[in-house]
N, C-alpha and C positions, 0 to 999 in steps of 0.2 A: 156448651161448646162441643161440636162434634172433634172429631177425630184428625180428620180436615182443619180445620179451624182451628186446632193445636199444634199444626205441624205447619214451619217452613217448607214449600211443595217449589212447585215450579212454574213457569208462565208461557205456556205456548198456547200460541193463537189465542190471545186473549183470554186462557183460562187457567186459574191455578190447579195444579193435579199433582196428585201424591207421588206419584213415578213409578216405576217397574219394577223397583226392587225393595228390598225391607232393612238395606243398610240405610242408618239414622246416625244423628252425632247432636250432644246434648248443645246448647247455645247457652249459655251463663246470662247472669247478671255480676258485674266484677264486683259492683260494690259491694254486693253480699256474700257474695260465692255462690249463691242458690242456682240450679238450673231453671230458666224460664218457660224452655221449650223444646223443642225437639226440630232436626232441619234434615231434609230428605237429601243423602246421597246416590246423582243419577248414576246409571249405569250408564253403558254405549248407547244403548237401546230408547235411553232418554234423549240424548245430546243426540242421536241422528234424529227423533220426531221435530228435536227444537230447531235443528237446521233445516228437514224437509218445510216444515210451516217459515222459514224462512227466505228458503229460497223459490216456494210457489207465492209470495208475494212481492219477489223482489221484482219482477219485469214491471206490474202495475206500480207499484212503487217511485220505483223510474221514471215511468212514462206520466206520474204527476206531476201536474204541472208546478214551476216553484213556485209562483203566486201562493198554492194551494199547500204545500210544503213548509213554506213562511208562518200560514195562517195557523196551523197546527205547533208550529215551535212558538210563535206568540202566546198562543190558548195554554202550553204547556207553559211557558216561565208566568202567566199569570194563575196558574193553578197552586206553584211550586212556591212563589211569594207567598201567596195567602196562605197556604197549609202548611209553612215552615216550622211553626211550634210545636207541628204534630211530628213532622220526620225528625226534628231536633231530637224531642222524647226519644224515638226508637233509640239514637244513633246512642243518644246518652246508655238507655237504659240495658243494651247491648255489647257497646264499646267498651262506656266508663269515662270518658272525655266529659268534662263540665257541661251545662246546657250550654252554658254562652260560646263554648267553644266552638258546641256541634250548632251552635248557629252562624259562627263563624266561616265552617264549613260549608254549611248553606247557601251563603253569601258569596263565596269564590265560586261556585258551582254554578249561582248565578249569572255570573258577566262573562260564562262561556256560553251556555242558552243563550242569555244577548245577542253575543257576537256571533252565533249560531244563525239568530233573526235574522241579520246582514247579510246573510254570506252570499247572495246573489249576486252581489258584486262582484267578490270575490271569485265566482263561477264564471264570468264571462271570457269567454274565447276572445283573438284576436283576428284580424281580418287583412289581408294584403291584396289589393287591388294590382292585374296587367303585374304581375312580375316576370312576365313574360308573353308575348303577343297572344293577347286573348285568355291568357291564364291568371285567375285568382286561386286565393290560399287562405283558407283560414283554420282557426283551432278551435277543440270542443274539449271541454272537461268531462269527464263521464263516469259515476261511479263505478266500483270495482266489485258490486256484487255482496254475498252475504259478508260480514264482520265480525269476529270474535273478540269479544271484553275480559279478559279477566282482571279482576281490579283485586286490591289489599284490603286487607282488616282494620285499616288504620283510617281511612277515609272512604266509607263503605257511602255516601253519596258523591262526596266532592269528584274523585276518583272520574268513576263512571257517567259523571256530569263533564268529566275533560272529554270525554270520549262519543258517547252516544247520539248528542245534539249535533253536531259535526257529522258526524256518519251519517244519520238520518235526513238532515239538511241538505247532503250532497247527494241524495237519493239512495241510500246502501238501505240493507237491512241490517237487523244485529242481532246474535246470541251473546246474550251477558253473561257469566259464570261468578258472581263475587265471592270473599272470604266465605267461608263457613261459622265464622268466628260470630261474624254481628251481620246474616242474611236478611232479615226484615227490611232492612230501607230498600233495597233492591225489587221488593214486591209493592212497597209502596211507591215509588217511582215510577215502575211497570204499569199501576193501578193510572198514577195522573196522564201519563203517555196517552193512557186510552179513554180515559173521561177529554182531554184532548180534543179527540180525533184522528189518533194514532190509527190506520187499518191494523185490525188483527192480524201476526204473525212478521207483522214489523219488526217488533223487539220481542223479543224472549230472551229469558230466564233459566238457566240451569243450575240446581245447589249442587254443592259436592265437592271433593279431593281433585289427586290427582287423576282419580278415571276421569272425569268429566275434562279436566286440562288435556290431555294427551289423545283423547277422541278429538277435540278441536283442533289441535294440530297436525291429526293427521288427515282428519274428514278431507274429502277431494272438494266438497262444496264449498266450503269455506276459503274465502280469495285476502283476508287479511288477519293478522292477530295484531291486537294490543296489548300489552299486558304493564305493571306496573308491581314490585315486590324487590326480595331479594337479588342479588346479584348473579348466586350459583341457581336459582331459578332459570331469572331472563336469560342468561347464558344458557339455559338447557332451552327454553320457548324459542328463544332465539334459531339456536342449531336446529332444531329440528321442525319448524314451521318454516323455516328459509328451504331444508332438505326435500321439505314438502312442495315446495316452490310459491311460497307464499309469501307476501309482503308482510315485513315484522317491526313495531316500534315496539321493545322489550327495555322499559325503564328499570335500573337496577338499583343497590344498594348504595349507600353515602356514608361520608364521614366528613362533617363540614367545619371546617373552619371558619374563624373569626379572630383577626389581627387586630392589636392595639396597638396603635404607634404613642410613642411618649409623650405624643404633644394632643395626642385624644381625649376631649371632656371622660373623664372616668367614668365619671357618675350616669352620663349618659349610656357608656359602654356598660356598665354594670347592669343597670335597668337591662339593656339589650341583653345579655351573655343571658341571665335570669328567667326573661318571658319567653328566650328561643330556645333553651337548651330544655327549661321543666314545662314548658305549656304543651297538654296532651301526654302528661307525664315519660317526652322525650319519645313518644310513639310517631313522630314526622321523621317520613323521607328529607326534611331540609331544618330540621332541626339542628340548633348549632351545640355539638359535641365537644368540639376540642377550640378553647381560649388559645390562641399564641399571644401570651404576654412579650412586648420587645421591651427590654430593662432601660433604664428603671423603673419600669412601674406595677411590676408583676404583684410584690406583697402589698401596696396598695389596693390593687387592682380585686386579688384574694379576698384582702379583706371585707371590698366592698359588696363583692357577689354574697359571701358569706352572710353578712348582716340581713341581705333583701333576702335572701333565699331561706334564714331561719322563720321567717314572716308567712310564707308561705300557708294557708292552711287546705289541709289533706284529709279528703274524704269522699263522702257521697256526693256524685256531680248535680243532684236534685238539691241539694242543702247547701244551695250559694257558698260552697267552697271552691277551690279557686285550681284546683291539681285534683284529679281522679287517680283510679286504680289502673293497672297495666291489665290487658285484655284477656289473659290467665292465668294462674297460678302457676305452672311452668311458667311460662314464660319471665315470670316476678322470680321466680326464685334462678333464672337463669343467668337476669342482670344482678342480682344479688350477688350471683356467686363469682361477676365480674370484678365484683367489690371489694369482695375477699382476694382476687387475686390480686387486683393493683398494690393493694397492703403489702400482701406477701412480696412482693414485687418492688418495694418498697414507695413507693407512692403515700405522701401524707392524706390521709383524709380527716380532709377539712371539716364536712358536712355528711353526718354516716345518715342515712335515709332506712337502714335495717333499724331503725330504733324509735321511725313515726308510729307515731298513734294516730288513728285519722278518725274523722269524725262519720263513720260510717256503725250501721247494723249487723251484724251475722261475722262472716268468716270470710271480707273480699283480699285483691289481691297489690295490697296494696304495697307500696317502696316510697319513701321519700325524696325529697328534694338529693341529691347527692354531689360533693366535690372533691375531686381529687387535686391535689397538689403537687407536683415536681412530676408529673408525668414525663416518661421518656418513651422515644417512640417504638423502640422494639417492647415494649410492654402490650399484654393482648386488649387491657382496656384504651389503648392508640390502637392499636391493629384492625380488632376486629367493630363492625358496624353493631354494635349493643341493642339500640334500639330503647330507651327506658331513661330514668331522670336522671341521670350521671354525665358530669361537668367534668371535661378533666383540664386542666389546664400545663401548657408548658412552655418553659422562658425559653425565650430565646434574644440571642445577644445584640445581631441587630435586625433593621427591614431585609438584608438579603438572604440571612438564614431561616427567617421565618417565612419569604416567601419560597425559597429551597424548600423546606420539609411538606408546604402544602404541595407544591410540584411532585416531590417524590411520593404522595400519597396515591395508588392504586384508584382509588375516587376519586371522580369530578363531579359533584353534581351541585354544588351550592358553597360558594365561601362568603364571606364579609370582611371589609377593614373598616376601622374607627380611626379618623383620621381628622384634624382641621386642614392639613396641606393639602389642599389641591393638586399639587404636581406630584406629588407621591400617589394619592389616588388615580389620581390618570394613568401614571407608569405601572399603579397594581392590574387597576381592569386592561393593560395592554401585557402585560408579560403574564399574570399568571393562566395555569390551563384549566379551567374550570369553567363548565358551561355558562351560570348563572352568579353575578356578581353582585353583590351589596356597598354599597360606598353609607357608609353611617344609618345601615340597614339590615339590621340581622337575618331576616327571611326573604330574602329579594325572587321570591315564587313573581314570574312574571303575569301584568296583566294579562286579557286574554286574547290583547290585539298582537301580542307577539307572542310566542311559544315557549312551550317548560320544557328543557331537557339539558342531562349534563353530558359531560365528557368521558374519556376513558370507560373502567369497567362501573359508571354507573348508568352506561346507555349502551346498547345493541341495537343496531340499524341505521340509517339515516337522517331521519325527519323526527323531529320532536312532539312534543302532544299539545292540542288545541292552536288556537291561530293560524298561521296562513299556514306552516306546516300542518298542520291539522287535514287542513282545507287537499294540500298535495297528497299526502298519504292516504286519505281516502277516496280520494278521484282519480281517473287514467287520462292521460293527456292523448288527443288523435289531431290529427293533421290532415281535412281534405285538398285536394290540389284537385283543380275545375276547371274547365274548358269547353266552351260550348259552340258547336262549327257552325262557319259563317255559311251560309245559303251556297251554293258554288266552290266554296273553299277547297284546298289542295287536297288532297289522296294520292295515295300510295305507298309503297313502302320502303323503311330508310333503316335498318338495322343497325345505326351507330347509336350511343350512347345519349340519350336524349341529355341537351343542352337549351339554356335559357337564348332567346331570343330580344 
């Protein structure tokens, strides 16, 4: 293996290269804690080559035609099907997410490339005949030029799969920037683009920090940023990619709820609160964090999650266990220390997760299943976005204060209610403020014919990601008004305010 071939590098113009500089940053294996490999931090000097090869192929790009734009997102989601086993491995071996999970991931990632094949449709302008003597009118969609991706650690293809296929499809280019945490699926995505039929310099790649984020947002070439992470992030992409005068969808941070109502199958909710809150070891943006128990059925309710959730088995995501390891060691010992404070704070804990043993090799970073009890909301495990497999659960007395406290949460990105009444669930998805709603659904991530994005501070900008918003934010809307003179027709001139006829 050369040197190269050791090192996560970069992707412009179809080529992987080491970059400009000799800052590096180790990439783990969580389950073991080993480092794997090694992944190239660009400097400026990188992020402007991956813009320039961006933006000398965005005009031909453009100017393909979609038939031929189509054929290329086809050739990709049949590349991306068959060789799913392979990127699963990465994502696992990288992340720490079970395989079946990161095939899971796979799978969502999937039916935006679909919807991506579509989107022709979607692209059509409209047309208004004689809106005025001898005048038509019609609309063009028109991409907006090079694209900035930066996507999270947590879903290092799904992510960039909301993103990329959309851009591409509407004629854009893209610089993709992903976590530095699990960089590989990012090269291998890059890789199928181009077996494809991707033109080189369509899509590139840049590893790295904050240099490489903050060169994108201020680069003059670059006409959009995506981004999807924290909240005090997006809030900075945000301000300073809009300062740049750039279009921004900056997905932020969450704290999701999920309501019982008294008259909810428990068991069904419990199965629910279990696979949302620990699958991916609580590493989802729409993972469900916080149970609102409405009395009476909260110590039932406890108890049930409890019993599924000691069942659990915790280890290496390659050895058919069922919960991985969190993505590093900080970051493990940071929701741990969540743990400790809810305690201190006085919070029962139900299910201590500092105390798995997982069925893994070496030194990885692992935290268990976790539940907390009588959670109250000025408590920092309610306040702050955790990120990791911590359940907290809090009563509340009835449906109006439980829908109260989710209102008052600073986050909107994803809630649930567990409900048989129909009329209560309809009054939940009509009053409460939260982007994305679940009615007997713990993850209601929308398909990819309509769009993901929350509310409040867990979204900056406008338009949501993938779907027809997708489709908007990536394109510029233009309006020709046309008129073509009759053989003999009138002349001369009229300085008043042109008016329809």
């Amino acid at each position: 293996m050369t040197a190269l071939e050791g090192l996560v590098g970069h992707w412009v113009e179809g080529k992987h290269l080491p970059g400009s500089g000799e800052r590096r940053g180790d990439v783990y294996d969580p389950a073991t804690g080993e480092v794997r490999r090694q992944v190239a931090f660009a400097e400026e000097a990188d992020v402007d080559a991956a813009v320039a090869a961006a933006d000398a192929a965005r005009t031909a790009w453009r100017d393909t035609s979609l038939s031929r734009r189509t054929a290329v997102l086809f050739a990709f989601r049949e590349l991306l099907a068959t060789r799913r086993d392979e990127l699963a491995a990465i994502i696992t071996a990288e992340h720490g997410k079970v395989l079946d999970d990161a095939q899971g991931e796979i799978a969502r990632g999937l039916e935006v490339v679909e919807f991506a094949c579509g989107l022709g449709h979607l692209l059509k302008g409209e047309h208004a005949e004689g809106v005025s003597t001898g005048v038509d009118v019609h609309s063009l969609r028109q991409p907006v030029g090079v694209c900035a991706v930066i996507s999270p650690f947590n879903f290092p293809a799904m992510v960039p799969l909301w993103f990329v296929p959309v851009a591409i499809a509407c004629g854009n280019t893209v610089v993709l920037k992903p976590s530095e945490k699990d960089p590989s699926a990012s090269l291998f995505l890059a890789r199928l683009w181009q077996e494809a039929g991707l033109p080189d310099g369509v899509l590139n790649v840049v590893q790295g920090d904050r240099v490489a984020v903050d060169r994108l947002l201020a680069h003059p070439r670059v006409r959009s940023v995506s981004f999807v992470g924290s909240t005090p992030v997006a809030r900075h992409v945000y301000e300073t990619a809009t300062a740049a005068g750039k279009r921004v969808q900056a997905l932020g941070g969450a704290k999701n709820h999920m309501v019982v109502l008294p008259d909810a199958d428990l068991d069904l909710a419990a199965d629910a609160a279990v696979n949302a809150g620990f699958g991916s070891a609580g590493e989802r943006c729409m993972a469900v964090s916080v149970v609102v128990a409405v009395e009476p059925v909260a110590d039932d309710l406890v108890a049930r999650i409890a019993e599924r959730a000691r069942t659990i088995r915790v280890g290496d995501g390659r050895r058919s266990c069922e919960m991985g390891p969190l993505v590093t060691r900080e970051h493990r010992d940071r929701v741990a220390a969540y743990v400790a404070a809810g305690e201190a704070d006085g919070a029962k804990v139900v299910l201590d997760g500092r105390q798995v043993e997982p069925d893994a090799d070496g030194d990885g970073f692992f935290l268990g299943p976790t539940l907390l009890d009588g959670v109250r909301p000025e408590m920092s495990v309610y306040t702050d976005e955790i990120f990791g497999p911590v359940l907290s659960v809090v009563r509340a007395a009835t449906y109006q204060e439980a829908v109260d406290l989710v209102d008052a949460n600073p986050y909107g990105n994803g809630v649930a209610i567990f409900t048989n009444d129909g009329g209560a669930a309809r009054r939940f998805e009509h009053e409460v403020e939260v982007g994305m709603v679940g009615v007997n659904v713990p993850i209601p991530v929308p398909v990819a014919q309509f769009s993901f994005g929350g509310w409040k501070s867990s979204l900056f900008g406008d338009l949501h990601a993938y779907g027809p918003d997708g489709v908007r934010f990536f394109t510029r809307g233009k309006v020709v008004t046309t008129r073509w003179p009759e053989p003999g027709g009138a002349r001369g001139l009229d300085l008043g305010f042109p008016r329809s006829s």
